[in-house]
N, C-alpha and C positions, 0 to 999 in steps of 0.2 A: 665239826668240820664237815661241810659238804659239798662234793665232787658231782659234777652231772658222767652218767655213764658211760658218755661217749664223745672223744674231742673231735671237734670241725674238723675239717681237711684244711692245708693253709688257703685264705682266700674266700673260708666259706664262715658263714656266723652261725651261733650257735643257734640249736634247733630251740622253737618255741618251746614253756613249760607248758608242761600236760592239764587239761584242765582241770576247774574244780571239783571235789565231787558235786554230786546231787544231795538234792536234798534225801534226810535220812540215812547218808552215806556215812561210815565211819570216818571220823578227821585223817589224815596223813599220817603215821607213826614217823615221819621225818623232824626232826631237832636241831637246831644248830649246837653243837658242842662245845666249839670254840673258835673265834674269828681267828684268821691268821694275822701277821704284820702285814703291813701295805708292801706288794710287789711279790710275797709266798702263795705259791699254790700246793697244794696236796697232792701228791702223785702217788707215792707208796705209804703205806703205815704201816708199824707194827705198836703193841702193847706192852708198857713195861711193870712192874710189879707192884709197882706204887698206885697203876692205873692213869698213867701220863701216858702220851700215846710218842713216838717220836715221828717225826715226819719228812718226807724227803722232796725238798721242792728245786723242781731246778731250775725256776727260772730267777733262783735267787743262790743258786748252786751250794745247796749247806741241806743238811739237818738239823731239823727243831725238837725240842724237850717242849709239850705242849702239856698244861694243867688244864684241865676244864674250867672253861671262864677265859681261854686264852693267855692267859702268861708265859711267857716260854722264858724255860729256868736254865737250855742251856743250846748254844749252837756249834755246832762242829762245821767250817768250810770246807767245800771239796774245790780243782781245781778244773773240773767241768760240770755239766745239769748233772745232780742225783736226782736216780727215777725210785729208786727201791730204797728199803731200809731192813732190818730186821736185828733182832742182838739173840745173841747166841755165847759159845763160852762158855766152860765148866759150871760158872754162874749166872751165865745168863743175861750178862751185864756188858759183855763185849758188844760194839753197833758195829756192822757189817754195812756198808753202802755200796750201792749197784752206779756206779755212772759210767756217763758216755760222752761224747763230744755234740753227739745231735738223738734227737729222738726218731729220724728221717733215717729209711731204711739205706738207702742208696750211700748214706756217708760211712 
């Protein structure tokens, strides 16, 4: 899964990628992990103990169970964007989601 560090403002496009290195330059330690479904973005993650990551995209308003390689084994809907995720619970197995109606401070 990979996120650039910082979202445009509405209106604006995303800022160019950084160049290559030079030569003799170490490679990037960047990886893709795992593509998401067509129309999921990344916004929050956390880790679960299996090492599946779950994920919180809202502009597909749900939580994803993502396996490396991309599979997603499970999705939970919300009824606006989730931005955050995390599980928590005695065991650790409760998902807790953060949504809101907009990600726009003014709403």
């Amino acid at each position: 899964i990979t996120r650039s560090a910082s979202h445009p403002k509405r209106g604006e496009k995303n800022p160019p990628p950084p160049p290559p290195p030079g030569p003799g330059a170490p490679p990037p330690s960047r990886r893709v992990w795992a593509k998401l479904p067509w129309g999921a973005t990344a916004d929050g993650i956390c880790l679960d103990s299996a090492g599946s990551v779950w994920v919180a995209s809202p502009t597909t308003k749900e939580c994803l169970r993502v396996e490396e390689g991309g599979r997603v084994t499970h999705r939970v809907r919300t009824s606006q964007p989730c931005f955050a995720c995390a599980l928590g619970g005695g065991d650790g197995r409760t998902l807790y989601a953060c949504t809101a109606p907009s990600h726009h401070r003014e709403v």
